[in-house]
C-alpha positions in Angstrom: 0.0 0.0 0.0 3.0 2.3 0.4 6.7 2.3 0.3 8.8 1.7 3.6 12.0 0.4 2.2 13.5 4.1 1.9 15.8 2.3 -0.5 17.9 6.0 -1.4 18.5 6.0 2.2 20.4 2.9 2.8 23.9 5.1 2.5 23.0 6.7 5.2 23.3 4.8 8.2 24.2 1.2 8.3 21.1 -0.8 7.6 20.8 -4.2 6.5 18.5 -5.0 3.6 17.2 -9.1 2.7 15.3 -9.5 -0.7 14.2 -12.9 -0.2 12.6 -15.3 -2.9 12.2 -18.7 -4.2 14.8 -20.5 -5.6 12.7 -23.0 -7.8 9.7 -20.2 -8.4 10.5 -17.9 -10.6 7.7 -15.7 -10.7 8.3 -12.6 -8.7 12.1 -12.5 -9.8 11.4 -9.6 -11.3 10.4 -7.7 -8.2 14.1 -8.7 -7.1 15.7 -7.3 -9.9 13.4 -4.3 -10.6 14.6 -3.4 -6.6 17.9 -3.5 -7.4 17.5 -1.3 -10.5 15.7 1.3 -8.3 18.2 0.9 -5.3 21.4 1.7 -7.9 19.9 4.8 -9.5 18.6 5.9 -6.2 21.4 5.8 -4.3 23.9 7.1 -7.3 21.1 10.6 -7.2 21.5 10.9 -3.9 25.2 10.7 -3.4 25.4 13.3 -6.6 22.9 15.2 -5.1 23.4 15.3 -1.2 26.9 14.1 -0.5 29.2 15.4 -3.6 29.6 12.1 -5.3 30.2 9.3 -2.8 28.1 8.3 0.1 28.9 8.0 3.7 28.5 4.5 4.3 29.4 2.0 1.4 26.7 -0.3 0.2 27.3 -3.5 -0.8 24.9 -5.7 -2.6 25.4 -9.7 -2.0 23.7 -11.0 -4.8 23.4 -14.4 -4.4 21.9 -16.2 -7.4 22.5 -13.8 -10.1 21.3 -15.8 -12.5 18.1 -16.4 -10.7 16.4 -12.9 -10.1 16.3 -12.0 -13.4 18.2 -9.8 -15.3 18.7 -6.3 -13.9 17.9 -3.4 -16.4 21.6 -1.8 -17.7 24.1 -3.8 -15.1 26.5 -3.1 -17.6 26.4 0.4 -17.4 25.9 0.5 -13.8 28.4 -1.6 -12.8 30.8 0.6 -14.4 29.4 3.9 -12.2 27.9 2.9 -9.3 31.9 2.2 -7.9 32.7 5.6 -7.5 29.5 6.4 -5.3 30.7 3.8 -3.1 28.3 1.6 -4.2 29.9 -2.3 -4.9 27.7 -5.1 -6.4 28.9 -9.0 -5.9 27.4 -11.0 -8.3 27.5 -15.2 -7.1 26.9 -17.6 -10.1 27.1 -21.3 -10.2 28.8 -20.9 -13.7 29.5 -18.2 -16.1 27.4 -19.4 -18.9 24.6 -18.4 -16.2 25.7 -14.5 -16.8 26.1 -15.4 -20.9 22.7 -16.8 -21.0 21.2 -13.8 -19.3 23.3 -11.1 -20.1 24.8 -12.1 -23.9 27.0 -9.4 -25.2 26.9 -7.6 -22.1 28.6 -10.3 -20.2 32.2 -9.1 -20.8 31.5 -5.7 -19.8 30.2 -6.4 -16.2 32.8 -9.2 -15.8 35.6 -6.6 -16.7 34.2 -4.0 -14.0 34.8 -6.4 -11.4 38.1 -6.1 -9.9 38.0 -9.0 -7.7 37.0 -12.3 -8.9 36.6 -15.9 -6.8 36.5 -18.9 -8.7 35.0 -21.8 -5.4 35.3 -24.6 -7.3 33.1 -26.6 -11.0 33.3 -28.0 -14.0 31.4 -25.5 -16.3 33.7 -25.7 -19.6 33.6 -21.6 -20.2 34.4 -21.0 -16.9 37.3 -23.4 -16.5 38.6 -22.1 -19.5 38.2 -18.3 -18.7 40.0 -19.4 -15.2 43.0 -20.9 -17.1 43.4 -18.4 -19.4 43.0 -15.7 -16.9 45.9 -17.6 -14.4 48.8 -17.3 -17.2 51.8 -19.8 -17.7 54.6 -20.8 -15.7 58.5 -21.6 -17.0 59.3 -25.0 -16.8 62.6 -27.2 -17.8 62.1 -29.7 -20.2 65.0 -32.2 -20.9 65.5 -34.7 -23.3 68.1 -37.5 -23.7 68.5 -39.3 -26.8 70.6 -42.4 -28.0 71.3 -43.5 -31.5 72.9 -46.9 -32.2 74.3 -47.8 -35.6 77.9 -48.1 -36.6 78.6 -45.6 -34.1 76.9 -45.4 -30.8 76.2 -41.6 -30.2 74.2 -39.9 -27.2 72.5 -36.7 -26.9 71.3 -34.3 -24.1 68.5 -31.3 -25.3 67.9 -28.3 -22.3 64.9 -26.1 -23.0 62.5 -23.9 -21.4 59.0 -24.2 -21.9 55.9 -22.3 -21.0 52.8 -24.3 -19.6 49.7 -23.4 -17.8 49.5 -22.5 -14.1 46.7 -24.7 -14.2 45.2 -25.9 -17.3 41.3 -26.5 -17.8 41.6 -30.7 -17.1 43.2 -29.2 -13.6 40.8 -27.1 -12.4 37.9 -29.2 -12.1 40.1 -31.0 -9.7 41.5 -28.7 -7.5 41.3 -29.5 -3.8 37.7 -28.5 -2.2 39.2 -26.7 0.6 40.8 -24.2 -1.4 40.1 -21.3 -4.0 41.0 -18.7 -6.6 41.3 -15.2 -6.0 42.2 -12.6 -8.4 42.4 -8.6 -7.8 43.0 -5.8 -10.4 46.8 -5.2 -9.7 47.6 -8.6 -8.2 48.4 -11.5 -9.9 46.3 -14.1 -8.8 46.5 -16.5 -5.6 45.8 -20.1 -4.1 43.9 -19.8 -0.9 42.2 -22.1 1.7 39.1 -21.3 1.9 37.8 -19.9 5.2 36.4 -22.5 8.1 33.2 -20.3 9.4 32.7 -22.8 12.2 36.2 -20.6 13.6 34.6 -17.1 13.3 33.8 -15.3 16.3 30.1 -14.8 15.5 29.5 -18.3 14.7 27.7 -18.9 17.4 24.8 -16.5 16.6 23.9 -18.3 13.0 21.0 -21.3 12.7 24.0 -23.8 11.7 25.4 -23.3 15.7 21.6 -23.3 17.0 18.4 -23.6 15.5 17.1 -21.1 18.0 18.8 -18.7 15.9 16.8 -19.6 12.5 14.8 -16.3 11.0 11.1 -17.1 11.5 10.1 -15.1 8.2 5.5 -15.9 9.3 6.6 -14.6 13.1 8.2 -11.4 11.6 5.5 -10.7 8.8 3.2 -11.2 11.5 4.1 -8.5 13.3 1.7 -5.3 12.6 3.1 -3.0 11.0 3.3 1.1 12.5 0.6 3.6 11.1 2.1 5.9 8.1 2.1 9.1 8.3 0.4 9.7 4.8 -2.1 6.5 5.7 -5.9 7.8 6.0 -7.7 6.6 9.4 -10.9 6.7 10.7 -11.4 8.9 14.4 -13.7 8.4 16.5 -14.7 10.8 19.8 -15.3 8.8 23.0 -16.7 10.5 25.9 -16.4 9.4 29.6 -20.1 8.8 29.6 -19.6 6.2 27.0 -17.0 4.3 28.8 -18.8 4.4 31.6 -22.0 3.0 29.6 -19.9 0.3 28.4 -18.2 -0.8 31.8 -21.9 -1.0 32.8 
């Protein structure tokens, strides 16, 4: 009946913000992604307009399931702006056809205004290759030994160095589970071990620790919501006689 999300006021203050949907029902994805289009222009007029360009607190959008909500109006050209209203958008995809599929040409573009890139772990044949490609070659020494026999017995010894790949597309799909890719504009990419979350400090407050701490999504929509300002009500004028009446 009215908007309460105040999404150009997220930059702000530090607010959290869940857009929650299906994952096997796709038919209000485009509520997701038609949010996310107004929460980038939004926010980018206000940080023009209020704060000189960048906004006090940054904003970052965890998209999880990119490929799932839909496809945002002009990503391309938004991921390539919003960064300097501090503004950052982290797209998670199960593979990058997913982004191909959804976002064709485009798909270059918004993978090129990324500057940091994590690669978990899959088999997807574009994205191994991409990964390979994108990891460069190493120098190796080859060495070769050869022996002819005939009249005259001669041997022969061949040094050379050769360039191969860091890790080629048959080696990725088998990298070890517990580690990952990470590359950063102006860093040449890395092997890492991944993270174990059950070590964080705030562990212990997530649904995985305890289910008491699992997000009852009926117990919070049940909750009635406060009267807006600009919502029309109904008065009515009670007199202590009526009370009284009614007591009676």
């Amino acid at each position: 009946m009215y908007d309460e999300l105040d999404l150009d006021m997220l930059g702000d203050k530090k607010t959290a913000l869940f857009l929650i949907m299906s994952d096997t029902d796709g038919t209000f994805a485009f509520l997701i992604s038609l949010i996310y289009s107004i929460l980038f222009n939004r926010l980018c007029e206000r940080a023009d307009d209020v704060y000189g360009g960048r906004l006090p607190i940054h904003v970052r959008c965890l998209i999880d399931e990119a490929a799932n909500i839909g496809q945002i109006p002009n990503l391309e050209r938004l991921m390539a702006t919003i960064r300097s209203r501090e503004i950052s958008a982290c797209l998670v995809l199960q593979a990058q056809s997913q982004l191909k599929a959804l976002y064709k040409d485009n798909m270059d573009t918004i993978i090129g205004n990324c500057d940091a890139s994590l690669f978990l772990g899959g088999k997807e044949e574009t994205t191994l290759k991409s990964w390979s490609s994108l990891l460069g070659k190493e120098t190796i020494d080859m060495y070769n030994t050869s022996v002819t026999k005939g009249t005259q017995e001669s041997h022969g010894q061949n040094f050379q160095k050769l360039g191969k790949d860091l890790m080629s597309v048959d080696e990725l799909p088998v990298m070890d589970g517990g580690k990952c890719l990470l590359q950063i504009r102006g860093v040449r990419p890395f092997l890492s071990r991944k993270y174990d979350i059950t070590k964080h400090p705030r562990y212990k407050y997530l649904s995985d620790y305890d289910k008491k701490n699992t997000f009852d999504i009926e117990k919070f929509l049940s909750t009635k919501l406060p009267i807006w300002p600009v919502e029309l009500c109904r008065n009515y004028e009670i007199t202590p006689e009526d009370l009284d009446a009614q007591m009676e």
